[in-house]
N, C-alpha and C positions, 0 to 999 in steps of 0.2 A: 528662543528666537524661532517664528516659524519657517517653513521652508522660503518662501519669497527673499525675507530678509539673509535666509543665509545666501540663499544664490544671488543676491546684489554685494554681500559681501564676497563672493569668491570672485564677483565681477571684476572688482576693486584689483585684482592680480591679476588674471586675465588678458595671457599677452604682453606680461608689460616688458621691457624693454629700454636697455640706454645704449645713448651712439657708444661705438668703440671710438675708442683714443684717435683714430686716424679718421674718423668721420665727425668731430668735435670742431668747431668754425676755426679755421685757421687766421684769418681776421680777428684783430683784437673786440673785446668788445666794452661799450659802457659800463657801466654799474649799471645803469637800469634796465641797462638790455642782459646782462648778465643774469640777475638779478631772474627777468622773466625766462629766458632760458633754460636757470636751471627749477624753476617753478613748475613751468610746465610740464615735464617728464614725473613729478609728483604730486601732479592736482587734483588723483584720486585717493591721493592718501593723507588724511588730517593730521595736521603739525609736524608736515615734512614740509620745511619751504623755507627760507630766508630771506632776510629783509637787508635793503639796503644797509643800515646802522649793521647789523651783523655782518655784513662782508669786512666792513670798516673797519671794526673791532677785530676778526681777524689777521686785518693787516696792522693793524696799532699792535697787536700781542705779539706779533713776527710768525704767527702762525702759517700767512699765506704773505708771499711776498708783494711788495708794490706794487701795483699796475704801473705801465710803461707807461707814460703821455696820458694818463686815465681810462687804458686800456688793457684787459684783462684778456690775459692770453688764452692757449688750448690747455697749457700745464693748470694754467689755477683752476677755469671751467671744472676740468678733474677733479682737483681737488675740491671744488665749491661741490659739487655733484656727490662726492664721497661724507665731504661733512656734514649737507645738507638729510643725509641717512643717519649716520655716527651720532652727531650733537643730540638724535631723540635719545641716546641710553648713554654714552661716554659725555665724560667733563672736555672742559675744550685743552686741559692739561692731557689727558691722556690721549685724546684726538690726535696733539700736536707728536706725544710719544711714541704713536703707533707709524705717524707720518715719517717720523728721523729713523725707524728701522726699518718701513717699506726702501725708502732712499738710501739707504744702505747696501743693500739687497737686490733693487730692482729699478730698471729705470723707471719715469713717469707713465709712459705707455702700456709698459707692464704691470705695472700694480692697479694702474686704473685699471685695465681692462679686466684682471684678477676679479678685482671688486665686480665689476658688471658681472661675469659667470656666478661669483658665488651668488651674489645679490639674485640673480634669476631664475639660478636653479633651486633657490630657496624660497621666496614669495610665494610660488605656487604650489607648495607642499606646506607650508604654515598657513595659508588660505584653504588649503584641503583643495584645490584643483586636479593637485596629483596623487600619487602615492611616493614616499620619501626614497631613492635612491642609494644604493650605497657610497657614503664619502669615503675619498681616498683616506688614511690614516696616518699613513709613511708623508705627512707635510713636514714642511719647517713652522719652527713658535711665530715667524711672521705673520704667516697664513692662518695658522691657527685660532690667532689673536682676531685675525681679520675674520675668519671664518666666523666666531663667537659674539662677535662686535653683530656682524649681521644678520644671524641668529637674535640675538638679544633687540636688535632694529625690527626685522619682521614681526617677532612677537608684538611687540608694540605698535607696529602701524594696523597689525590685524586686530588686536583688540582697540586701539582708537577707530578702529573702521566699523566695529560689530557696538561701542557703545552707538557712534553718530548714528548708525540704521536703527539702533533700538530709540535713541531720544528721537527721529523723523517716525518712525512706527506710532511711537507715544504719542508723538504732536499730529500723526492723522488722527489717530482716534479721538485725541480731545478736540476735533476741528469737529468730526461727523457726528459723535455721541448727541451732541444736544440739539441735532436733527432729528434722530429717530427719537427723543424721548416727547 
């Protein structure tokens, strides 16, 4: 890759950022608007995003609970925002595994926002933004799990990020090559 390409990938992490638990719509919301909300906090990163039918299927599997009156609360938002990371590297069995021992452990507030710290302080050291920090050690297999889960997530949005710059690098050249010949 040359340098350009790497630095629109390290763009790709750059800041990025999710509401914490208490800044999550407290108003319920649609499936479609859900849907776009939690879209947009990963629309720099290729095959992070869910689809209507996939919320669905999470509530049919009892994965994520009912929406209210068709109305999805700040708990599932969470939750949609955590699996919407998870489902690129975990099965949605183990997804659901990791959810029944976060709920064990912690409330929804706290585990989501959990996730947000790991998830942030990580993207930009798997993007090379930063240099890697020391993680604490002394966690519980909760955290750990969690920790690993997104670990195993960033690697793969940052290699889905550095193919897509390489196949858009490819597809300029094969636009301008048969200009200059």
């Amino acid at each position: 890759m040359n340098a350009e390409t790497k630095r629109r990938v390290a763009a790709c992490a750059a800041g990025f950022a999710l509401p914490r638990y208490a800044d999550l719509p407290q108003v319920g919301l649609y499936l479609d608007q859900t849907v776009q909300y939690v879209n947009g906090y990963f629309r720099t990163f290729c095959g992070v995003e869910l689809t209507p039918s996939m919320v669905s299927n999470y509530v049919k599997k009892g994965i994520l609970p009912h929406p209210v009156r068709k109305k999805y609360s700040r708990e599932q938002l969470a939750s949609l925002l955590y699996i919407a990371v998870s489902k690129t590297v975990l099965s949605m069995e183990n997804i659901d595994i990791l959810f029944k021992m976060q709920r064990e452990h912690y409330s929804a507030g706290e585990a989501y926002d959990t996730f947000c710290n790991e998830l942030e302080a990580c993207l930009p050291v798997v993007f090379g933004c930063q240099k890697a920090a020391p993680l604490p050690t002394d966690v519980n297999d909760e955290r750990m799990l969690l920790r690993s889960t997104i670990l195993a997530a960033a690697n793969k949005m940052y290699l889905d990020c550095c193919f897509e710059a390489l196949r858009q690098e490819e597809n300029l050249w094969a636009d301008i090559l048969p200009d200059l010949v």
